[in-house]
N, C-alpha and C positions, 0 to 999 in steps of 0.2 A: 790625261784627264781621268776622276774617278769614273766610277760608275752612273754617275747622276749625271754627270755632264756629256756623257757619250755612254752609248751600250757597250758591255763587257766584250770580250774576246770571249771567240767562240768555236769551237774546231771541231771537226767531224771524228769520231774515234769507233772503235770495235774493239767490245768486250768477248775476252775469251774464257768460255764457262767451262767446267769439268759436269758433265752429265749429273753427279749425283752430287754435284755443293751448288748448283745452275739455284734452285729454291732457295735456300739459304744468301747468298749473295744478293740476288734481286731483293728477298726480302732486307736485308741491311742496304742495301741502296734507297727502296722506300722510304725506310724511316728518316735517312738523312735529305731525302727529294734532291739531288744534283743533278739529275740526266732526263732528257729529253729520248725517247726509244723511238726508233723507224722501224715500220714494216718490212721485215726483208720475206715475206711471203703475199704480195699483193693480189696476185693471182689464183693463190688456194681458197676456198670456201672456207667459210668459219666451221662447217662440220666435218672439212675433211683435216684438219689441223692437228696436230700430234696429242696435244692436251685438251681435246675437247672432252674425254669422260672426266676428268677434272672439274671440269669447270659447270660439264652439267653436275657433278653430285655436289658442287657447291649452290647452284641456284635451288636443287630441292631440300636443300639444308636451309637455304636462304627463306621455300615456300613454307618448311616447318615453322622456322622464326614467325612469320608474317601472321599463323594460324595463334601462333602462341599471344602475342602481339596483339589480337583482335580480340580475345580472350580475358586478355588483362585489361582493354577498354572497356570490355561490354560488362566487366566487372567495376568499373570507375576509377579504375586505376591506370594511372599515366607512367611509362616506363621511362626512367629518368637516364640522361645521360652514361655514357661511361664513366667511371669515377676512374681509371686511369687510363694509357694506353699501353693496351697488350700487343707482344710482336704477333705475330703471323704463325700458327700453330704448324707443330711438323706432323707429319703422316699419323706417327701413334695420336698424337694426341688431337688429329683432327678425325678420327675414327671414334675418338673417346665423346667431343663434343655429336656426332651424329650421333651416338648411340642412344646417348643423355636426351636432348632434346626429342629426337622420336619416340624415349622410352612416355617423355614428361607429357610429349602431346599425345600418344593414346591413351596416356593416366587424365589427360584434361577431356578425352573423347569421352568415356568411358562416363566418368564421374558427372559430366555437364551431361549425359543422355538421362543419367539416373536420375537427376536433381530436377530436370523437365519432366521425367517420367512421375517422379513423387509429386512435382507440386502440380501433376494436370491430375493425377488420382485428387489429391487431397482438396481441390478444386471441386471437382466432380462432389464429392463426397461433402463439404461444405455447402453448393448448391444445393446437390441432392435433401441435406437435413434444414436449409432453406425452404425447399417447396414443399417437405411436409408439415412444415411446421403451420407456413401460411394455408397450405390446404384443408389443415385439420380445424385451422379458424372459421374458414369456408361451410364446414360442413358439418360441423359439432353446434354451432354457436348460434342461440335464435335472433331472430330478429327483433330489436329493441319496439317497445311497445309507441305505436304513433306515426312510427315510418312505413313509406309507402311498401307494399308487397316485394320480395327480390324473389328470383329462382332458387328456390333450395333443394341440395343434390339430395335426393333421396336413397335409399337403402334397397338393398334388392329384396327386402318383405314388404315396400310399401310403392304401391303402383305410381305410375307416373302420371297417368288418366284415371278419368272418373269412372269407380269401379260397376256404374249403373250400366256402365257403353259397351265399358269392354271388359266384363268381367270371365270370359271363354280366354281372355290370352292370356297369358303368363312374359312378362314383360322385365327386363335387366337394365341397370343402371350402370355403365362402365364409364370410367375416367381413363384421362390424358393430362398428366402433367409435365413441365418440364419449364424451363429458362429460355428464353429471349433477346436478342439486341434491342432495347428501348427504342433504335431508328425505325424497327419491322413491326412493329405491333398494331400499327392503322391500319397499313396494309394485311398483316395478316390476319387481323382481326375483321378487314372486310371481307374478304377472298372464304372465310369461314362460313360468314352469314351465308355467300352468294351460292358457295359450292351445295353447303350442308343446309339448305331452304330452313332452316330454322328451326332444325333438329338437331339442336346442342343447346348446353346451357354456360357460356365461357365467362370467367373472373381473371382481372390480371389486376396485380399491383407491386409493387418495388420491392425488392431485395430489401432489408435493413441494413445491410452495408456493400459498398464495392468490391468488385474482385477484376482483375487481371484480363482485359480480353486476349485468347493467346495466338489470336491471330494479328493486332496488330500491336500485345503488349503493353496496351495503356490501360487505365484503371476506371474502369466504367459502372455503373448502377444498371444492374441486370433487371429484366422484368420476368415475374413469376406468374405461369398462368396455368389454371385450374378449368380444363373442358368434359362434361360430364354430356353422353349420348347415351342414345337406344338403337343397336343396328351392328350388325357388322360390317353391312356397307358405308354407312356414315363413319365409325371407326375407320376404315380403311382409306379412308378421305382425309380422315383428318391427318394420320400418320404422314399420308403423302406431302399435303400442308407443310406438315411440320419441318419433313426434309427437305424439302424445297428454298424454305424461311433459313435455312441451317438452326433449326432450333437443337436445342439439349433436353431430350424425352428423358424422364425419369419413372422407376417403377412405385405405383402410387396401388398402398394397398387398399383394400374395400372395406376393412372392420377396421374400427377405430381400436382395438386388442394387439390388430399384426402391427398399425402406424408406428404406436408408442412402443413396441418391440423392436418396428424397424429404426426407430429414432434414437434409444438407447445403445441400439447396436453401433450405429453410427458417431455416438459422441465418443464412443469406444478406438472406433478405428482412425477416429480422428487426430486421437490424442496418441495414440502410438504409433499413426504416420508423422503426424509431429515431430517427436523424438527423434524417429529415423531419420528426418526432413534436415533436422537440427546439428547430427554429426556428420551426416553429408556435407550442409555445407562449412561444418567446420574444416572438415578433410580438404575441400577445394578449397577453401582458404589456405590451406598449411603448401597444397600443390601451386598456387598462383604466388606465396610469397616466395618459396624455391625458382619458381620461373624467372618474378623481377629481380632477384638478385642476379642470375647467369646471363639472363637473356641482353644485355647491353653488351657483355664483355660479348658473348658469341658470337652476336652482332658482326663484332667490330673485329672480331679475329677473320669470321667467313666470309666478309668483305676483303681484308686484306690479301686474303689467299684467292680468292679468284681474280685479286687483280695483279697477281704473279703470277698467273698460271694465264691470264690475259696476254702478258708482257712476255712468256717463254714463247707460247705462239706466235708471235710476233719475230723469234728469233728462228737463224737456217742451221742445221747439222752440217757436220765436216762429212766426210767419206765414209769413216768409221764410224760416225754414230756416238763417237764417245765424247763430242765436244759440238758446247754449241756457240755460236757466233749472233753476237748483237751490235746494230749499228747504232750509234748515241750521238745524241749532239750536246756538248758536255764543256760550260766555263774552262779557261783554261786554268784559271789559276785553282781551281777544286778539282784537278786531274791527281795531285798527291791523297785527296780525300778519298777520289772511286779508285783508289790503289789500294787505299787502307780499308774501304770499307769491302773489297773483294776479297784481301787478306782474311778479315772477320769472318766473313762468311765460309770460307772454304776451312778457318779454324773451328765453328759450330757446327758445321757436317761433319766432322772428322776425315774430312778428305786427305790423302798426302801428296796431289795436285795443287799447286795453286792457281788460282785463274789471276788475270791479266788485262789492264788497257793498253791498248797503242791507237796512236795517233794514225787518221787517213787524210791525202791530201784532197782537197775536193774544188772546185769550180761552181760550187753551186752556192747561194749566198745562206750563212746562217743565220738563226734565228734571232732575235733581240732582247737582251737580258740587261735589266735596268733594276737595280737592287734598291727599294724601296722600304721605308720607317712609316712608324703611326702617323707621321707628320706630313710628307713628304707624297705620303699614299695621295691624297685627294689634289695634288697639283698635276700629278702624274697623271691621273688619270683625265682630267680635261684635256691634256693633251692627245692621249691615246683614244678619246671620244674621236680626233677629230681624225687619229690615224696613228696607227703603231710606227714607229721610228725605223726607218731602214737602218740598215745594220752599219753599227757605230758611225751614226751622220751624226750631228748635233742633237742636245735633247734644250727644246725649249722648256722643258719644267721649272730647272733650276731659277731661271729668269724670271718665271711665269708664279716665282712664290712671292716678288716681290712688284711686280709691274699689274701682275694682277689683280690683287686687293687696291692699290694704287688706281686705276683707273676707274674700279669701280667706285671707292670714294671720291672720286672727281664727280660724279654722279650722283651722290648718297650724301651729300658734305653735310651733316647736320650733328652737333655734338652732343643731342640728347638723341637723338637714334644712331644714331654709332654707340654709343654706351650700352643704350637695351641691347643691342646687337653682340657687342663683346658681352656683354655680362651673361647673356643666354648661352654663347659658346663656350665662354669661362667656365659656366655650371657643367655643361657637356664636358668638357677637357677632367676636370677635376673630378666627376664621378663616372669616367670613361671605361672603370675597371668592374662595374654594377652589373650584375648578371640581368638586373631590369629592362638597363636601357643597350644593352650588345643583343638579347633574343627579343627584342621586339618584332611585333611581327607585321609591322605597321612599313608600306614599301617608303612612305614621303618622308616619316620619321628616318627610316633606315639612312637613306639622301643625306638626311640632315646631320646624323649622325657621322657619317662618314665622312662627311666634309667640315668638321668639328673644327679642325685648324685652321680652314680657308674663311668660315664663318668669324673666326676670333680674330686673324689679320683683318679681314674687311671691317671689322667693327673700331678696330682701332687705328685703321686707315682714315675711316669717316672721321669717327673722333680729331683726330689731326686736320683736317680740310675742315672741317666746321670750324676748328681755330681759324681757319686761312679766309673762311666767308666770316667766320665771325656769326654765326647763328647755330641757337640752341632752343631747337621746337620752333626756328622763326621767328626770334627775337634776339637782338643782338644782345652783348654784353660786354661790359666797359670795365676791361682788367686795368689796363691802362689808360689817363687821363687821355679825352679827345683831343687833336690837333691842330682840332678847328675853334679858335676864341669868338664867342658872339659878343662878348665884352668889348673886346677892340675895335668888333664891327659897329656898336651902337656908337661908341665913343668918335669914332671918324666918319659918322654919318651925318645925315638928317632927319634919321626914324625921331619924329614925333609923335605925342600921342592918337594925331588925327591917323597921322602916315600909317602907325600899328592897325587904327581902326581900320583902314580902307585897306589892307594888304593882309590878306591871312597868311600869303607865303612870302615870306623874306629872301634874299638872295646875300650869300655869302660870297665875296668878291674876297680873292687869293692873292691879287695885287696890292691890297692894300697891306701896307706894313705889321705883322702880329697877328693878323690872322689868320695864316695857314702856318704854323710853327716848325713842320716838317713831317716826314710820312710818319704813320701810326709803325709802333715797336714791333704786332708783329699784326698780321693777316690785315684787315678794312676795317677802315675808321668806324665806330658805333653812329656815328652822327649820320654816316649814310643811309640809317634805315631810316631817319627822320628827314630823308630829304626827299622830295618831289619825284627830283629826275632820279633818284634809286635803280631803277630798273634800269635806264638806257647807259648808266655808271656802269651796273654787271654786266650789261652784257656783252657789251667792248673788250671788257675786262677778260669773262671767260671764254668769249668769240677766240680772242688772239692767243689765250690761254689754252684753248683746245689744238689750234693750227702748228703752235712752236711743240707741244707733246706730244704731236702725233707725229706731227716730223721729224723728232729726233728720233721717237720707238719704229719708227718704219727705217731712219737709216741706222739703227741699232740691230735691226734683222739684217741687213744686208751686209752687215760688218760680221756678223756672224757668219755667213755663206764663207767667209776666207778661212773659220776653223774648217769645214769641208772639204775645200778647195785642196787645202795643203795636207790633211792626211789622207785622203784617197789620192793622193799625189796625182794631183790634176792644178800645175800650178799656170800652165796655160792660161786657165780660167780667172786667175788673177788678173792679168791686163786684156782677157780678150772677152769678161763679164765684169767682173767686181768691178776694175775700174769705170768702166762706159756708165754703168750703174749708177756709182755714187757721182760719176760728173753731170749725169743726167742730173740726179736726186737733188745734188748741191747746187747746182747753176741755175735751178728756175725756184726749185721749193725752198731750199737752204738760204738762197740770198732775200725771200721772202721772210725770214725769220731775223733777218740780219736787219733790215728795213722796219719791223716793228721794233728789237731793241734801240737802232738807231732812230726812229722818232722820240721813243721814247726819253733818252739821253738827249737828244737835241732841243728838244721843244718844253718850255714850263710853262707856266698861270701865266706870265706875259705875251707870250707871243705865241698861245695855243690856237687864237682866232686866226689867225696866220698859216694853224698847219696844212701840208698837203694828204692829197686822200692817197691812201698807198693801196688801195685795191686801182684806184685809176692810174697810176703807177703802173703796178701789176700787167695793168690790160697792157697799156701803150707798149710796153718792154716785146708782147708777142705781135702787137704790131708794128714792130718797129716807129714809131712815132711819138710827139711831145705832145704835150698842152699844153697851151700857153697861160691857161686860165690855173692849172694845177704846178705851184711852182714845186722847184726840184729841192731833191733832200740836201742834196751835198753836190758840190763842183761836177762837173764832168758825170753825171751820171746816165746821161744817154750813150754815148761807146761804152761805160760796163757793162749796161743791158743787154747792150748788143754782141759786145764780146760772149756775154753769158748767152744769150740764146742761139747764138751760131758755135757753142763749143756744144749745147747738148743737143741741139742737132746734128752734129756730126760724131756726135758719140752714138746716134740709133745705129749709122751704117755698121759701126764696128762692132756695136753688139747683135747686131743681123748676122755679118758675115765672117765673123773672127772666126768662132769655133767651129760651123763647117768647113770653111777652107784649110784652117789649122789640120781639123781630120783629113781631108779630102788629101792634103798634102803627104802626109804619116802614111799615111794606105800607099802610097804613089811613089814614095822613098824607096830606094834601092835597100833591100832588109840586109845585115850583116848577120852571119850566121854565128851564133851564139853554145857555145860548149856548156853546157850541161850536165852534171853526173847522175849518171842513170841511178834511178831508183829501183831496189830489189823488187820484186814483189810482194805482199804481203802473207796470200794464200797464194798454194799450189793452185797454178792454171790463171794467176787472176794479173791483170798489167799494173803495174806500177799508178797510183794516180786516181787507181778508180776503184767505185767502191764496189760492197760486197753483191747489190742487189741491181747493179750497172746490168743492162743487156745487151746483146753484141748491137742490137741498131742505133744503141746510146752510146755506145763506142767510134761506131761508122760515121754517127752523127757528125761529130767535128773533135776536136780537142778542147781540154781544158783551157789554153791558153789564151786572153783576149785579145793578141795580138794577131790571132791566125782567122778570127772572126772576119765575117765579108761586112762591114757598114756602106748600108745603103745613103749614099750623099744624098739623091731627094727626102728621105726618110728623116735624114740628121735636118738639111735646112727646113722641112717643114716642123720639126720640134721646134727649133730654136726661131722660128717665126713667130713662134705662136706665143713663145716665150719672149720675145721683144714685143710681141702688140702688148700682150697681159701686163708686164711690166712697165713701160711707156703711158699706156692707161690707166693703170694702176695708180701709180703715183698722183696721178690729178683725180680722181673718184676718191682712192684712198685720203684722200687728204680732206675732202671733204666729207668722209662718212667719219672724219675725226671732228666734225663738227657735232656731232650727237653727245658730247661731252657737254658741250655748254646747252644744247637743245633738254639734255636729262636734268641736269643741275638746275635750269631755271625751269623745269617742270613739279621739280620735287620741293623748290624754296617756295614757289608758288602756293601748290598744293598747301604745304605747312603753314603757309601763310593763310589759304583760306579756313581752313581745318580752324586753325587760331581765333581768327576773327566771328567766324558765325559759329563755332561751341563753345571754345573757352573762355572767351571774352561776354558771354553772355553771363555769366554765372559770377562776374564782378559787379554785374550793376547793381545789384541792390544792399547794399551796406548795415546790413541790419543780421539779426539771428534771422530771419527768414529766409536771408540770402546765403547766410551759411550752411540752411538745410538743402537750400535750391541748388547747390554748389557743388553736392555729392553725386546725383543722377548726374548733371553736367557733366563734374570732371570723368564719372563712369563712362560715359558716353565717348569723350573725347580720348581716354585711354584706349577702347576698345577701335575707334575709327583710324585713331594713329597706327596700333599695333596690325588689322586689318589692312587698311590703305596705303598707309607709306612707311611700313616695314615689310609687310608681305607683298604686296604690288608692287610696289615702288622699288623695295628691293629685286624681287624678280626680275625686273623692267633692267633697273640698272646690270645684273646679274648678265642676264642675257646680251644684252649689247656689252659689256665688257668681254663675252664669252667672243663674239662675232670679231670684236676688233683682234682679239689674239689670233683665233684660227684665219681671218680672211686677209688683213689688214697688214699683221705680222709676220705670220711663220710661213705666210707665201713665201716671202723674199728667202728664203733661204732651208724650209723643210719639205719632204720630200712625203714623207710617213707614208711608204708602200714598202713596211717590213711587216713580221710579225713575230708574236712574242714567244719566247721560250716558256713552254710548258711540262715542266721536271713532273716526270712519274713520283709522287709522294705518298705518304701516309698521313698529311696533315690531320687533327684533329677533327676541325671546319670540314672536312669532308666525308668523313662518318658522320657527323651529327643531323 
């Protein structure tokens, strides 16, 4: 079988490296990702490990990047992809990128201190010619004639008091100005009153434009405030004030001569920090585009190389030192690949060794490599939800691409929501290559997208079953003329016109000659949606329709257990499980399936009042017993019942006791001694058979061989107990949790049916232009409740019980999924990014 239908071969091997091509080979293994690498140093420290200064000068190369990186955000700039893949740099040229990037991020040190440096000066100095400007307002500018009295700063030639009081003192007039957080200005504008008793005279008002707060970088409207006292302890108060508030003190001079000198001075230094301001950051711009160019490719090199020098760690030295050994778990059929790409690599070192795979035998089970396509991706993986595949058992995917979209349209059957459904995945499938909808970063969308082919099956799954129910949004559709004539019925009746008045529902009799003409061409007649008893018509319909589908998919898993069986050559398991199995499966549930065809075929319009009930059937068959009230389908049918229930009863003991006794027997055989040809050893010192990082007490432990194993007979019979109860149960639960087909199916025809009736049927009654207007909110409405309720609900609903019937229902009978998956050391793309 391919690879989809069972996991690849898979063998345990040992690469033989030459010390100085060991870099180069892993690196060409990377890029082609084949090999899965084992620890052969479990027991060493990651710091005592041969390449660990390796790998640390790789992550402070990696903490340069990350600086660089944070750099180019804080500049608004997003650093884009690698635009191709580079290999894995060698020694020179990975001393070339360290040099580079440490040179670029102290040139980014450097220049970002300066550009802070200039713009908190240039700050300062913008404030600063801020507060003189409004202070000089303050104290130059009279008060307009009318308005009430304000504090005016006085000069130090004119007193502050009335000069009759205190004409003995000589009295100064000193300011305090500087900037403000607009949050502190209440506060410190009381804390001023309380300290300074009301010896000051303070003005604050607003900046004319915003600037920068640089402590939290946002753009704020500063407050400007102007405090004129008498004291030098009041001075020294206020100072403290001010540090406290984190105010910005500026120096504010006393003659309005030095102001307008210090304001001139200042438009000066403004304008030529400017300048400077201006090729600065021209310079970091020219440094930050050199960055975003390198820094993706550097990236993706210094990743690649620590995780080669990850992977050397992981490998043991020979004696000498001159060769080092790696243990791999490696497809078999890509073993000509890691030949060739060992070859490559010891030709790009210039080595004149060549390094080496050989194969090791092992006893330990390998990994599961199941080669998957864009398509095939999303079937696989509901399978691996529910458990990765033991090594080459059966893979239900392949099955599960077609039985799984299948039942969930048993569930979903409606032909206008299977269409929205395919057309939405169709849109995905056909713009699948859009860098839009692959880096979304949305996790439900990502779901969605992933599962793009499971979405487009299911959509046209439904599509097909909505033919088969014959409803589209819940209203049937008549491709084909009905097969029910009401013609014929009136014409062979009595419906007169009284009759019509007193009966609103008619009754269609199949007996009578031309009026049932034969079944409808393909799915249910359109006339059933117009009849009465509609519902108790489906659900008969999809009742017995759920029971025969579930019992065939449950003995289509069990038929599957015999590919198992016979390539792990366990062919015992043939008649001492498969069979008891399917006699169990076929003798009670199979001949139930047999009994609804056969009523079906037996019984028509005539003599359907006559049929018997085949669930009471059913019963009597496990109790051995008739009805006399329930007649029988066919001749002789109570000894087949009985035949049947006394074969799958006697089929439990054999699948009880076959295969421990089988074992129990094998163990208990007299062993014939079997010749062997001894196998060399591989390395010096090391036994045949085992591998490289085997320890003597995994040696002592036992042998490879399964035959030399001790099985514990209680241990075996309580598996296989448990495995007869689950199974024997199973099939009678399962069979009924295959009823949820018809339970989803008439929840969803339902639903559509209501949705129909109390929205879009409202928006038909009024037959005029106002009802054309009335019609748009409606049908809005009912688009948005369908696409909500029973595509997204409804779908999920079904989604998930189709999901339950595979993992619980199905791939019991016959999956194992206690393996796991092979994971190749690669350099994929997807993994850098």
């Amino acid at each position: 079988m391919g690879s989809l239908f069972r996991s690849e071969e898979v063998c345990l091997a040992q690469l033989f490296l030459q010390s100085a091509s060991a870099y180069s080979c892993i690196s060409e293994l990377g890029e082609r990702g084949l090999l899965e690498f084992r620890d052969l140093n479990p027991k060493v420290s990651p710091f005592q490990r041969r390449f660990v200064g390796e790998v640390r000068r790789c992550e402070e190369m990696e903490k340069t990047f990350t600086f660089l990186q944070q750099e180019l955000r804080c500049a608004g700039r997003v650093p884009g992809p690698c635009p191709e893949n580079p290999r894995a740099p060698v020694a020179r040229e990975a001393l070339r990128v360290q040099e580079q990037s440490e040179q670029l991020a102290q040139e980014l040190r450097e220049v970002s201190r300066n550009r802070a440096y200039l713009r908190g000066h240039l700050r300062d100095l913008r404030q600063h010619l801020h507060v003189l400007r409004e202070g000089q307002r303050f104290t130059s500018l009279p008060a307009p004639l009318g308005s009430p009295p304000r504090p005016r700063a006085l000069s130090e030639r004119e007193p502050i008091l009335d000069p009759s009081l205190h004409q003995h003192l000589e009295r100064k007039i000193n300011f305090v100005a500087g900037v403000i957080h607009p949050w502190r200005v209440t506060a410190f504008e009381r804390l001023l009153w309380r300290a300074c008793r009301g010896y000051l005279v303070a003005s604050f008002v607003e900046m004319p434009e915003p600037m920068e707060d640089p402590a939290s970088g946002e753009s704020i409207t500063w407050v400007i405030f102007l405090i004129s006292y008498w004291g030098e302890q009041i001075g020294q108060k206020i100072h403290k004030i001010s540090d406290c508030f984190h105010c910005q003190v500026y120096p504010y001079p006393e003659s309005e001569a030095s102001r307008t000198d210090t304001i001139t001075g200042l438009h000066s230094k403004i304008q030529d920090l400017s300048v400077v301001l201006e090729e600065t950051e021209q310079y970091l711009a020219q440094v930050l585009d050199k960055v975003a160019l390198v820094l993706p490719t550097w990236r993706v090199q210094v990743q690649k190389m620590k995780a080669i020098y990850l992977i050397l760690n992981q490998c043991s030295f020979d004696i000498t030192e001159k060769c080092l050994i790696a243990e791999v778990w490696c497809p078999v059929q890509d073993l000509t690949q890691v030949q060739d790409a060992l070859r490559q690599g010891s030709y790009q070192s210039g080595s004149s060794v060549e390094c080496f795979v050989q194969r090791v035998p092992t006893s330990e089970s390998p990994p599961t490599l199941i080669r998957t396509n864009k398509f095939t991706a999303g079937f696989q993986s509901i399978v691996d939800a529910y458990g990765v595949a033991s090594y080459q058992e059966v893979n239900p995917a392949p099955y599960a691409i077609i039985t799984f979209p299948f039942i969930f349209a048993i569930m979903f059957g409606d032909v206008g929501h299977g269409l929205l459904m395919f057309l939405f995945a169709l849109w995905m499938v056909l713009y699948e290559d859009s860098p839009r909808l692959r880096q979304g970063t949305n996790e439900i969308w990502q779901m969605f997208f992933e599962g793009r082919y499971l979405i487009l099956l299911m959509g046209a799954f439904s599509i097909y079953t909505g033919f088969i129910y014959n409803e589209c949004f819940s209203k049937a559709t008549a491709i084909f003329p009905s097969a029910w004539s009401v013609a014929t019925m009136a014409n062979h009746s009595s419906w007169s016109s009284a009759y019509l008045a007193t009966h609103p529902s008619l009754t269609l009799d199949p007996n009578i000659t031309g009026v049932f003409r034969g079944p409808y061409p393909f799915g249910i007649d359109p006339i059933w949606s117009l009849a009465t008893n509609h519902l108790n018509f489906l659900n008969s319909f999809k009742m017995k329709m759920s029971v025969v589908l579930g019992i065939l998919h449950m003995g289509f898993g069990v038929v599957l257990g015999v590919f198992n069986h016979v390539h792990f050559q366990q062919r015992h398991r043939l008649v001492l499980e498969f069979l008891p199995e399917m006699i169990f499966l076929l003798a009670l549930f199979g001949y139930l399936v047999f009994l609804i065809f056969y009523k079906w075929m037996k019984f028509s319009a005539a003599d359907s009042r006559v049929a018997p009930s085949i669930l009471i059937h059913f019963i009597d068959m496990f109790l051995f017993t008739s009805n006399a009230e329930n007649l029988p389908l066919y001749p002789g049918q109570v000894p087949v019942q009985t035949v049947l229930v006394v074969l799958a009863l006697a089929s439990v003991p054999v699948l009880l006791l076959g295969t421990p006794l089988y074992q129990w027997c094998r163990q208990h055989a007299p062993k014939t001694p079997m010749s062997t040809g001894e196998q060399e050893p591989l390395l010096e010192g090391q036994e045949a058979g085992n591998s490289v990082n085997a320890t003597k007490e995994d040696v002592e432990s036992g042998g490879h061989s399964s035959e030399g194993k001790h099985l514990d007979f209680a241990e075996i019979f309580m598996h296989q107990a448990i495995h007869t109860i689950e199974y024997c149960l199973g099939c009678v639960s399962n069979t009924a949790s295959y009823l949820r087909l018809w339970a989803l199916s008439l929840a969803h025809a339902q639903l559509s049916e209501v949705l129909w009736t109390m929205v879009m049927r409202n928006g038909f009654i009024r037959m005029s232009y106002v009802g054309g207007v009335v019609l748009v909110p409606v049908f809005a409405a009912f688009a948005v409740l369908t696409v909500a309720i029973l595509l997204v609900m409804e779908g999920l609903s079904a989604f998930l019980h189709a999901l339950r019937l595979h993992w619980v229902e199905f791939q019991n009978k016959f999956y194992v999924g206690a393996g796991y998956k092979l994971c190749p050391f690669t350099f994929a793309p997807d993994t850098w990014e």
